[in-house]
N, C-alpha and C positions, 0 to 999 in steps of 0.2 A: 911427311912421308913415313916416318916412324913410326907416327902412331897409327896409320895407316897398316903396316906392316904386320902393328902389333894386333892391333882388331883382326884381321887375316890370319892370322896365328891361331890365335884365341878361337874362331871360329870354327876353324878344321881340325884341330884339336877338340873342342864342343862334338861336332860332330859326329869324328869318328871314334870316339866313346859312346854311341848312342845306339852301335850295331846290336841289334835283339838277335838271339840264336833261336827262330821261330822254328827250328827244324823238326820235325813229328820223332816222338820217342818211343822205340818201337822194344825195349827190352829193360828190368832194370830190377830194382827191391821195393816192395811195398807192405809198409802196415797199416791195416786197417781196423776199426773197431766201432762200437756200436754205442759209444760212448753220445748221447742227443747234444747236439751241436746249436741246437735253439730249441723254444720252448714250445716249438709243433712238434718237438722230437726226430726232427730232421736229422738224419746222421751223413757221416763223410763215408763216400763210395771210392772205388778205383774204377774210373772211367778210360777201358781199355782202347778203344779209338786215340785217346788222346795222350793217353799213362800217364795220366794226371791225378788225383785227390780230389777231387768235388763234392761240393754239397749236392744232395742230392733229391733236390728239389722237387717237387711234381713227380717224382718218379719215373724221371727220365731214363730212357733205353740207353743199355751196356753197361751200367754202372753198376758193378758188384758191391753190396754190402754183404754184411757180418751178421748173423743171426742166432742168438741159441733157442732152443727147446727147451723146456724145464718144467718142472711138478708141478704141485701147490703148493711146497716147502720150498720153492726157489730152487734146488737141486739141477742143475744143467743134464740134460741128458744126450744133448748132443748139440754140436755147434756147425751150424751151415752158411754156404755161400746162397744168395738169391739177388735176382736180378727182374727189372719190368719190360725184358724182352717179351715178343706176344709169342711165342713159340719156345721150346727145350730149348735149351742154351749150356748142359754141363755134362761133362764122361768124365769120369775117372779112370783114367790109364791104369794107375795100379797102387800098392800098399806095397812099400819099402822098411827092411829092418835097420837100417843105420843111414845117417844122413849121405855116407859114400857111394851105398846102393842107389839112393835116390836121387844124388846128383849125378851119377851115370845114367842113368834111363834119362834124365832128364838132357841131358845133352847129347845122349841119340837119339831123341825122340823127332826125328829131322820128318819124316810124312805119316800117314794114318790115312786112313780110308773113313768114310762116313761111321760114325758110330750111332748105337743107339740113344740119343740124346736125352736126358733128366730136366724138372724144372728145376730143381736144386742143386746143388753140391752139398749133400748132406753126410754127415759120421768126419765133417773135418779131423785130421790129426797131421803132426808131423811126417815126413815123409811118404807121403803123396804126390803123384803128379795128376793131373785134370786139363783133361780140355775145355777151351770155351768158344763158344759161337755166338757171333752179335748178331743184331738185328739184320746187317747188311751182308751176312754170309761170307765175313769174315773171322778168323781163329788167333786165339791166343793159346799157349800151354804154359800150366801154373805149376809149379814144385813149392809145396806148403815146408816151409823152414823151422814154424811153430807157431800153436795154438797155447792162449791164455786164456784162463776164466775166472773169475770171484764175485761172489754176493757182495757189493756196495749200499750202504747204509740210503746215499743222495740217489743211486737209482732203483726208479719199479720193477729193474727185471736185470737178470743177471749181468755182467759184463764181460764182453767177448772179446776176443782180440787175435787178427790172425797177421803174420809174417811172412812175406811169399817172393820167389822169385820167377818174374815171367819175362816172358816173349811172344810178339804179336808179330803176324803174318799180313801184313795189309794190303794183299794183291788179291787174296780171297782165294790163293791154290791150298792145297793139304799139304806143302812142306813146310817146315821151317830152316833157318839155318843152322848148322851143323858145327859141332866145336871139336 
């Protein structure tokens, strides 16, 4: 009967350690970068459906990477966001002077009306905020926290690197929630 008791123990215990929090993550911190992740140069995206880091395989829709622009001397001359939605997918709300300015806006930024939509998010910098639209005609809003660059010796092309705090709206209206 003991051992009995004890197996039963053991099991439910087993168990209910096994609970996954599969819950959909709908706001949070992400950095990403252009750093090739295998040797098709596949890189890691921020896949806004899910706010998760993914490779970014086939160039699957909503998945923002990291891109720069640069000379023939390697020289970045700007650093942007792009994604393999078939339509615009980016606005940028606006250019902020100090991170305080930008995390105000960024937490009234609670509706918006249709904007004129970009393929890119291009001129990345710090204190910005940007809209995004997925394939499914849903939205997320982005507050860029900071932009990294440097010539690396092991990669062909500059290295980029962006830090950003978002929030996704997954009912597909124009609000978000409000702080």
């Amino acid at each position: 009967m003991k051992r009995i008791l004890i197996i039963g123990i053991v099991v439910i215990l087993a168990l209910s350690g096994c609970n996954k929090n599969n819950s959909p993550i709908y706001s949070g911190t992400m950095t990403i970068n252009n750093q090739a992740a295998d040797q098709n140069f596949n890189v890691y995206g921020f896949q806004v459906p899910t706010g998760k880091k993914v490779l970014n395989l086939s160039n699957q829709e909503d998945v923002i990477i990291i891109q720069p622009d640069f000379d023939i001397n390697y020289n970045i001359k700007q650093i942007y966001y792009s994604t393999n939605n078939f339509y615009n997918s980016f606005f940028r709300v606006g250019n902020y002077n100090d991170v305080s300015a930008a995390l105000q806006a960024f937490n009234k930024l609670t509706s918006f009306t249709q904007p004129q939509w970009k393929t890119l998010g291009d001129s990345l910098s710090a204190n910005q905020i940007w809209l995004f639209r997925t394939s499914g005609e849903k939205y997320a809003k982005i507050r860029i926290i900071n932009t990294f660059s440097e010539k690396r010796q092991d990669m062909p092309f500059p290295y980029v690197e962006c830090t950003f705090d978002w929030v996704y709206q997954p009912d597909g209206s124009l609000t978000f929630p409000g702080k």
